[in-house]
C-alpha positions in Angstrom: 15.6 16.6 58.3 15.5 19.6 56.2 18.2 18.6 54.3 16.4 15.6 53.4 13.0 17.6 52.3 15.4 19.7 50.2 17.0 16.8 48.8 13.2 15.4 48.1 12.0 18.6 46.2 15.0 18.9 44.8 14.9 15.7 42.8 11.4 15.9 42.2 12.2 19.4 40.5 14.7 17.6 38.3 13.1 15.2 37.3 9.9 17.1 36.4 12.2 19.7 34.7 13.7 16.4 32.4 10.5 15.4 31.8 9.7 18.8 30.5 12.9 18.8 28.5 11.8 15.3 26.8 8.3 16.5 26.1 9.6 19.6 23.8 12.8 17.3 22.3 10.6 15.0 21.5 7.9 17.3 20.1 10.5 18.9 18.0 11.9 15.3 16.6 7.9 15.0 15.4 7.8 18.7 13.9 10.8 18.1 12.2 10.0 14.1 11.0 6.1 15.6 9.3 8.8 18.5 8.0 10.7 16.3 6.0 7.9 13.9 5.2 5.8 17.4 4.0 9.2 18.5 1.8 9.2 15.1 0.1 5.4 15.1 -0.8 5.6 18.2 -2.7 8.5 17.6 -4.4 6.7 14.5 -6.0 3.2 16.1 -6.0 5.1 19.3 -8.1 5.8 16.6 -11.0 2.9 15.3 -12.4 -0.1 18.3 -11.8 -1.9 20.5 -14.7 -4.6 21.8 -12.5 -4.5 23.5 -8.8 -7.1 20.2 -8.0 -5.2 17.6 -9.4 -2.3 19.1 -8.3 -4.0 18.8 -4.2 -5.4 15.1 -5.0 -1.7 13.9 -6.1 -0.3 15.8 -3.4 -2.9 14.0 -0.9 -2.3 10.6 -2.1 1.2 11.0 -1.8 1.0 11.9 1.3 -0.8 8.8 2.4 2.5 7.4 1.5 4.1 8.6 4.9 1.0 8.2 6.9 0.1 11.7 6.7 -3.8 12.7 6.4 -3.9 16.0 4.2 -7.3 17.8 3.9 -7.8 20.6 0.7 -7.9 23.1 3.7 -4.3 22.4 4.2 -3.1 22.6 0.9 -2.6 25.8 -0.7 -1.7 26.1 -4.8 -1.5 29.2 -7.1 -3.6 28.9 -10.4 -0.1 29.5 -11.9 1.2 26.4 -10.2 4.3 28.1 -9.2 3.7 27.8 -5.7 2.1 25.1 -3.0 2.0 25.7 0.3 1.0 23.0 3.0 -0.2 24.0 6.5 -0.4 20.8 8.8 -1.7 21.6 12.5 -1.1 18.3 15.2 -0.9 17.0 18.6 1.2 14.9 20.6 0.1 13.5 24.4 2.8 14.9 26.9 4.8 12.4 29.7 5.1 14.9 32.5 3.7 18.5 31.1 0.6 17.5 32.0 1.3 18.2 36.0 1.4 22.3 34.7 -1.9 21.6 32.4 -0.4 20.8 28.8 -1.7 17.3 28.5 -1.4 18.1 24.6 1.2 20.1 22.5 0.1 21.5 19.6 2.2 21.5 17.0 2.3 23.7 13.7 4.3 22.9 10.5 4.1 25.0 7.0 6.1 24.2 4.0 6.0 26.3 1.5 7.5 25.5 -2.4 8.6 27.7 -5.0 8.5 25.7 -8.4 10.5 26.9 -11.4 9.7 24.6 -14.5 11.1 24.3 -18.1 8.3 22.9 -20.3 8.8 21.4 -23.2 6.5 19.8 -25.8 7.6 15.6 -25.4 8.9 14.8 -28.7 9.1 10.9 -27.8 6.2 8.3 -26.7 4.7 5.3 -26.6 1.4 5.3 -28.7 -1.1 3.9 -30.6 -0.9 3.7 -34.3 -3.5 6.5 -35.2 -2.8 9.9 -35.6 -4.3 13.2 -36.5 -3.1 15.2 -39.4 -1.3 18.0 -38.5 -4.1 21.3 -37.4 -3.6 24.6 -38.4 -4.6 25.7 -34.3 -6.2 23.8 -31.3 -8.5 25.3 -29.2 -8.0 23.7 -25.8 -11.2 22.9 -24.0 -13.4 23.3 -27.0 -15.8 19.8 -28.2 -14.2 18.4 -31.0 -15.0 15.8 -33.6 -12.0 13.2 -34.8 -13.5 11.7 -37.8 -11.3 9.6 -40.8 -13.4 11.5 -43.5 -13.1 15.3 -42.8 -16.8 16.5 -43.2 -17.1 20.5 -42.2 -17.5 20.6 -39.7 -15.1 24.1 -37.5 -14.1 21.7 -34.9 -12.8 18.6 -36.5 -9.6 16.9 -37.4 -9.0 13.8 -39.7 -8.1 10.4 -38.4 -5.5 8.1 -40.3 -4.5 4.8 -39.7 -0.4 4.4 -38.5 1.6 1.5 -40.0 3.8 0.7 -36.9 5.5 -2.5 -38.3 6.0 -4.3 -35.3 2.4 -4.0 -33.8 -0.2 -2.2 -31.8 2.3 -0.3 -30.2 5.5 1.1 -30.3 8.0 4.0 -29.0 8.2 6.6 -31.7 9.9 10.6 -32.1 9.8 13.7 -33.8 10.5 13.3 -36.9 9.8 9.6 -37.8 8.6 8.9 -41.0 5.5 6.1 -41.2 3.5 4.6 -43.5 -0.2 5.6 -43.5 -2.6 2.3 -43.4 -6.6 2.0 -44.4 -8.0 1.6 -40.8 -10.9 -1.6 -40.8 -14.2 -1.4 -40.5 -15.4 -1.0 -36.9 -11.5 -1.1 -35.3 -11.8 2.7 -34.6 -14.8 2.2 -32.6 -13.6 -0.7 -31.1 -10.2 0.9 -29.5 -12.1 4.0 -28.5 -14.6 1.9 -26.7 -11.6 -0.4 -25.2 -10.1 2.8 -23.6 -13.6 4.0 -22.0 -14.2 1.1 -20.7 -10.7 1.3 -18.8 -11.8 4.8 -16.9 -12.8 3.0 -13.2 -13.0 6.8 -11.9 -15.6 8.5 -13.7 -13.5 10.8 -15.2 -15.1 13.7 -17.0 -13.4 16.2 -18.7 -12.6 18.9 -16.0 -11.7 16.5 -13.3 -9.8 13.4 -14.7 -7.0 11.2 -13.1 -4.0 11.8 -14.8 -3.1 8.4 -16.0 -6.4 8.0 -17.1 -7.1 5.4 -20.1 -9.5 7.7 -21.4 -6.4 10.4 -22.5 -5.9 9.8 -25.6 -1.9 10.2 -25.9 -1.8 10.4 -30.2 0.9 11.6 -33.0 0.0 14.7 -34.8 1.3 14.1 -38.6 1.7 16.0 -41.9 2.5 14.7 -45.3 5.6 13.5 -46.4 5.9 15.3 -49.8 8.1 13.1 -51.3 5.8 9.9 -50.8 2.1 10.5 -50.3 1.4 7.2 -48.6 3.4 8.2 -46.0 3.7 10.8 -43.4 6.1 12.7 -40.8 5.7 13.2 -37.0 5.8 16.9 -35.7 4.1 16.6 -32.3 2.2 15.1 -29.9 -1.5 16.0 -28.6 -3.7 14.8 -26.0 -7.1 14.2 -26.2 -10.1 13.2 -23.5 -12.5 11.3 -25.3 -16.4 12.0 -24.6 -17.5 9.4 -26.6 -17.7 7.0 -30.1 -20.2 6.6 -33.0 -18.9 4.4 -35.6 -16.0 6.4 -37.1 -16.4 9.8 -34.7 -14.6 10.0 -31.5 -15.8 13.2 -29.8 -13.6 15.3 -26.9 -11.5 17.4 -26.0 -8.2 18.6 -26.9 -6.4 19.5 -23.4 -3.0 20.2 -22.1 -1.6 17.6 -20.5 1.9 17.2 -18.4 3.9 13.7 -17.7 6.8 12.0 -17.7 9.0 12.1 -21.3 11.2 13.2 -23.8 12.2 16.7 -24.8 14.1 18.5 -27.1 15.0 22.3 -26.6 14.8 21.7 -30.6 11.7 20.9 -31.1 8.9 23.7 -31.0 6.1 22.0 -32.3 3.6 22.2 -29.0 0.3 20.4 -29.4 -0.3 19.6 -25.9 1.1 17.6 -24.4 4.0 18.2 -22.3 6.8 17.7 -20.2 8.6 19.3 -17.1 11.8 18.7 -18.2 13.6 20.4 -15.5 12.0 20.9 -12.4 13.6 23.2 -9.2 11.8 23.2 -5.7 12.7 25.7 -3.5 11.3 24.9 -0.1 10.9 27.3 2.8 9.8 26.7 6.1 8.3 29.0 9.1 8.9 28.0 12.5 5.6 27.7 14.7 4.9 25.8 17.6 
């Protein structure tokens, strides 16, 4: 008879001891799954960012992407951009640890990146066929005028009118040379207004979505020498427009980061940007 309670507790012990064993194998399969999911979102949020708060809204909506719910408390970024960290804190119902009062384990990941970029001006895009002629210095984050007669104005640059050829749009580099062309009356006006109108998200000028229409992505060009009615590319800027009056586009010059082109070559930086290499280090700490 005693050898049968024995037998009893025995097997009740083991299998309260497997259960125990499954809870924490299976707790660590989750830790490890949000790990990986966590390494993956900030090596695509570390691509496209300029600011620490664009940098946690791409990192965010990526994360949506794997069914993970990031809040800006759990993101961490360094104003240099060089670092993210991401702190997730979650739970997971237990099958059998309940009986000794963990109905719950808390789990605890942290990923933490080190981000070493080489930036680059971009030196290829696809644009629209206006540029600006080439400044003498931009002041980033200043209101500036874009008007196709230069009045006096400090803060201005002159508008001219691109002869692509082939139509509205096209691919063009460094270097290209293009014919200049007499922009029509009211067309200036008319683009500008076309790219407000495609902002859906409010954008204003120190929080704006980076693909936003309202980013002006245009050539900055000086005079070919040998033919006046035609110019040189040496750059590319960006600029957020504020708003239009028949031929004045107000805004901002900012500097802007996406996908393109480089040229270790090329030194001409009005802008706009590119990571063109990008290396994440990740580290983890190990927390339960």
């Amino acid at each position: 008879m005693l050898n049968k309670i024995l037998i009893t507790i025995g097997i009740i012990i083991a299998i309260f001891l497997v259960g125990l064993v499954t809870d924490v194998i299976r707790g660590h399969f989750v830790k490890r799954k949000v790990e990986r999911c966590l390494e993956e979102v900030i090596k695509k949020g570390a691509v496209l960012i300029d600011t620490p708060l664009q940098a946690k809204e791409q990192i965010k909506e990526e994360a949506k992407g794997y069914s993970l719910s990031l809040t800006d408390n759990d993101i961490i970024i360094s104003s240099s951009l060089n670092r993210i960290i991401i702190a997730k804190s979650l739970s997971i119902r237990t099958y059998f640890a309940w009986i000794v009062g963990k109905k719950e384990l808390k789990l605890h990941v942290q990923k933490q990146a080190d981000i070493l970029r080489t930036i680059q001006p971009i030196t290829e895009l696809e644009t629209i066929s206006l540029g600006i002629i080439r400044p003498k210095g931009l002041n980033f984050g200043f209101l500036y005028k874009l008007t196709t007669v230069q009045e006096t104005g400090l803060l201005e640059e002159k508008l001219v009118g691109l002869d692509f050829e082939l139509g509205f749009s096209k691919t063009i580099k460094v270097g290209n040379i293009l014919k200049l062309r007499k922009l029509e009356e009211g067309e200036l006006e008319e683009l500008m207004m076309f790219f407000m109108r495609g902002c859906k998200m409010d954008c204003r000028m120190n929080k704006f979505y980076h693909k936003c229409p309202k980013l002006l992505k245009i050539p900055v060009v000086e005079p070919f020498k040998p033919i006046p009615s035609m110019v040189k590319v040496v750059g590319f800027a960006c600029f957020f427009i504020e708003g239009v009056d028949d031929e004045k586009v107000t805004g901002y010059f900012v500097i802007h980061y996406q996908p393109g082109i480089s040229d270790d070559r090329v030194s001409n930086d009005f802008g706009l940007r590119t990571r063109s290499k990008i290396e994440v280090t990740i580290k983890h700490q190990k927390r339960w």
